[in-house]
N, C-alpha and C positions, 0 to 999 in steps of 0.2 A: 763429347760431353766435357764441359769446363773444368776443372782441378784445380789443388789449391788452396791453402786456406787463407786464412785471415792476415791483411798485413797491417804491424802496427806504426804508428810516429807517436811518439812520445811528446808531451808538451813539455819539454825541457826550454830552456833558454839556452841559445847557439845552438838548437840540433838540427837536423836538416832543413827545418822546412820555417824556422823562425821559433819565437817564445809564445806562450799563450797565456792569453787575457780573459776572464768571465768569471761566471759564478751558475752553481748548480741551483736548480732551485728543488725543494724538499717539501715534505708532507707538511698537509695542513688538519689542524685539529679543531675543530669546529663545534662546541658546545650552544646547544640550544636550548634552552629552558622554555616548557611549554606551559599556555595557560591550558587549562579546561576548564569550562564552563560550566557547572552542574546546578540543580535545582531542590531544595529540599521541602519538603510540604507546601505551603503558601509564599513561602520566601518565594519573590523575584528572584532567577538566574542571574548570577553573575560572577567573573570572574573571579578563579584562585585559583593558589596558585599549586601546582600539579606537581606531574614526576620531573624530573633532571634527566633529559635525551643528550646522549652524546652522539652526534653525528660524524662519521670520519671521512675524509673527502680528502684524495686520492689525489695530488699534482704529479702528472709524469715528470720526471726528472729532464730536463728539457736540456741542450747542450744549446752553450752563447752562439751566437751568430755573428759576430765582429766582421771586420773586415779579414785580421788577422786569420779569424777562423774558416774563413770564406776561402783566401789564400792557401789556404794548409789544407784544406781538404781538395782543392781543385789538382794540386802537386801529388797528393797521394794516390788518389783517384787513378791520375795517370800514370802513378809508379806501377798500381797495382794492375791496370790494365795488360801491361809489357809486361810483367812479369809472370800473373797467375792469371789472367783472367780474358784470354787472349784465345782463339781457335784454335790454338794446337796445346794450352795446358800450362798449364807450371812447369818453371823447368825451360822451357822455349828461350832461346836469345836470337833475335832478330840481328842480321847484320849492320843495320843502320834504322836509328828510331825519325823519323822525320817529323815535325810536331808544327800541325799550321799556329801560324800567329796570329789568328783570327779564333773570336768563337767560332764554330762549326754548329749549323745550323742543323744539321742535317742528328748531327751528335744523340744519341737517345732514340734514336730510328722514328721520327718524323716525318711521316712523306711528303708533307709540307717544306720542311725543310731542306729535302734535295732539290727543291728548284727553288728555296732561296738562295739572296746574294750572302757573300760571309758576314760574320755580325761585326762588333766592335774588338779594334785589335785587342789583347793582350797587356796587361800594364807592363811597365817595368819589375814591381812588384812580385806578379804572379810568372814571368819569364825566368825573374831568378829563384823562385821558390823550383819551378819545375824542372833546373837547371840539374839545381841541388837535387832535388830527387829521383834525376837519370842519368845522372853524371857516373857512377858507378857501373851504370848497367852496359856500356860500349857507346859506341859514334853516335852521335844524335847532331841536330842541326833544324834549325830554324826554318819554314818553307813561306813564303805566301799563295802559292796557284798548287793546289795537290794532282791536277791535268798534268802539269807538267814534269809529274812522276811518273807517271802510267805510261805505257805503249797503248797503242790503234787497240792490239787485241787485248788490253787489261792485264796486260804482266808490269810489274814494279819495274823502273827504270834500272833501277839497284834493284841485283838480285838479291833474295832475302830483306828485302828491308821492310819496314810496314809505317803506311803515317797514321799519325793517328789524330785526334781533336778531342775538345772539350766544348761542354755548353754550358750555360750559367747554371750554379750552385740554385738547391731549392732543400731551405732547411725547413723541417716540423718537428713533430713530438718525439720523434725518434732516431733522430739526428740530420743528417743532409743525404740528398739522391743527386750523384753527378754525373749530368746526361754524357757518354762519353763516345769517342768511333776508332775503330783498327779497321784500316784496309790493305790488303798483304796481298793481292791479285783477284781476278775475278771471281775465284771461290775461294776465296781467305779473307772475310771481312766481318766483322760484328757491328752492330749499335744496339746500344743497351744503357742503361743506368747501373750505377755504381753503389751501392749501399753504404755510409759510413758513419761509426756511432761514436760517439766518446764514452769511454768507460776505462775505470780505472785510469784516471790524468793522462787520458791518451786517445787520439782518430783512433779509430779500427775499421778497415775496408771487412764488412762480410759478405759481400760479393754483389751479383744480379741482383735485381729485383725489377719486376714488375716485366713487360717485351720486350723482345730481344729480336733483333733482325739479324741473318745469318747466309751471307752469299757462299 
């Protein structure tokens, strides 16, 4: 079982993962004045004017989608993966992080995706956002072919180490899902989505959501 809780990045300006740019959006108040139409003895019906309906209508608080924000949540995503959200728990430190430089197709357990080809590399952008947000955690390193980590029989080339990926960001009402993959040997591997909200001027990773594939 997964362990762990929530990891935050803060939208500060110079903090790990860049500044952050947008705006919340907030409730809306919606006043409707009704006619009703009524009839009094011979009089033709016709309108007047009635009660004062206040109608309240509900806008989720939606978090920006920038490019910025797209960046920051793909870096945390993956901080949060290596650290808590990973087969063996919170607390786990892998000996070397390997991080393809390609979206991983596969990333968010897609069976489609394991026999696609990798997707589009990596910006420079999103390499050094991710840089920053594994640079603390030990050794990590750039891969393009993740084959050419594995042995015949599915042991990591580097013992203890795990690679991992990213798929493209997919933001809605409730913040961004980032398809993401850990593969650590033949029975050490996840693909899963990543949950991340903004609350309180800040990502917050609140874990899984939705399938999860587990070798």
């Amino acid at each position: 079982m997964l362990a762990g809780g929530g990891v935050r990045l803060s939208a500060q300006p110079g903090g790990p993962s860049g500044a952050y740019s947008g705006s919340m959006r907030h409730l809306a108040v919606l006043v409707v004045v009704v006619l009703v139409a009524t009839a009094c003895g011979d009089e033709a019906p016709g309108p007047t004017l009635g009660a004062e309906t206040t109608t309240t209508t509900l806008i989720a608080e939606t978090p920006p989608a920038s490019e910025a924000d797209r960046i920051e949540v793909t870096a945390l995503a993956l901080r949060s993966l290596v650290t808590d959200y990973n087969t063996f728990g919170s607390g786990h430190r892998f000996t070397e992080v390997l991080v393809q430089n390609r979206i991983d197709p596969a990333a968010g357990g897609s069976d489609a995706g394991f026999r696609a080809p990798p997707g589009r590399a990596l910006t420079d952008a999103e390499r050094t956002a991710v840089e920053r947000a594994l640079g603390d955690l030990g050794p990590y390193r750039w891969i393009d072919d993740a084959a050419e980590f594995r042995t015949d029989d599915l042991r990591p080339v580097i013992e203890g180490s795990a690679i991992v990926g990213v798929g493209e960001v997919a933001f809605d009402a409730d913040g961004a899902l980032v398809p993401v993959s850990l593969w650590c040997g033949g029975t050490c591997g996840m693909w899963t989505h990543l949950r991340v909200v903004y609350q309180d001027g800040g990502w917050l990773v609140t874990g899984p959501e939705g399938p999860m594939m587990i070798s």
